[in-house]
N, C-alpha and C positions, 0 to 999 in steps of 0.2 A: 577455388578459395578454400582453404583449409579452415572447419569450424572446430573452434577450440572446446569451446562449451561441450559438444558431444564425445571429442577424445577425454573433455576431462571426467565427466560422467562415469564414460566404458573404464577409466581407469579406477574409477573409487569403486565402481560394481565388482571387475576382477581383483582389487582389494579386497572389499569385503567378505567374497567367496575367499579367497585364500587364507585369513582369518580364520573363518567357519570352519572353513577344510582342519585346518590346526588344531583348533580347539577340540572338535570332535574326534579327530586322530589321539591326541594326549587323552580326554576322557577315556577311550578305548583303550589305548594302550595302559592305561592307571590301572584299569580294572582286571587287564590281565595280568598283570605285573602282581597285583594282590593275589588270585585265584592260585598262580604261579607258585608262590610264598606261601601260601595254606597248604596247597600239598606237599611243601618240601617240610614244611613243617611236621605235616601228618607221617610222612613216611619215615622222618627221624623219632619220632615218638615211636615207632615201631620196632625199631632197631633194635634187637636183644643180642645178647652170644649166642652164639647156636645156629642162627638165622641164616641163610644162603642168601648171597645177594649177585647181582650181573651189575659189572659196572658198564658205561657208555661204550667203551672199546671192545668188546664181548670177552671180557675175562671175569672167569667165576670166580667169588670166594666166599667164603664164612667167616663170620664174625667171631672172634675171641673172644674177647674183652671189651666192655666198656668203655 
């Protein structure tokens, strides 16, 4: 005999954990998503002519101009 009440139970339990999972994955991911943003920020604040930089593909250049 198949008890309902207990599949129904296990179901809202692994519910609720799959929520939790969510919520706490987005909080995490928010916060790096900022951290992320501050440094790009920081590193374009730096940015002058002159300045040598590597882009992602390993090719070097220098900044000209503003």
């Amino acid at each position: 005999m198949i008890d309902w009440h207990t599949i129904l139970w296990c179901c809202i339990t692994l519910g609720f954990l799959l929520v939790c999972f969510l919520i706490i994955y987005y909080i995490v991911s928010a916060r790096m998503m900022k951290k992320k943003r501050e440094e790009l920020k920081e590193q374009l604040v730096h940015m002058k002519p002159g300045k040598d930089i590597l882009f992602a593909g390993g090719i070097r250049g220098k900044i000209i101009r503003a």
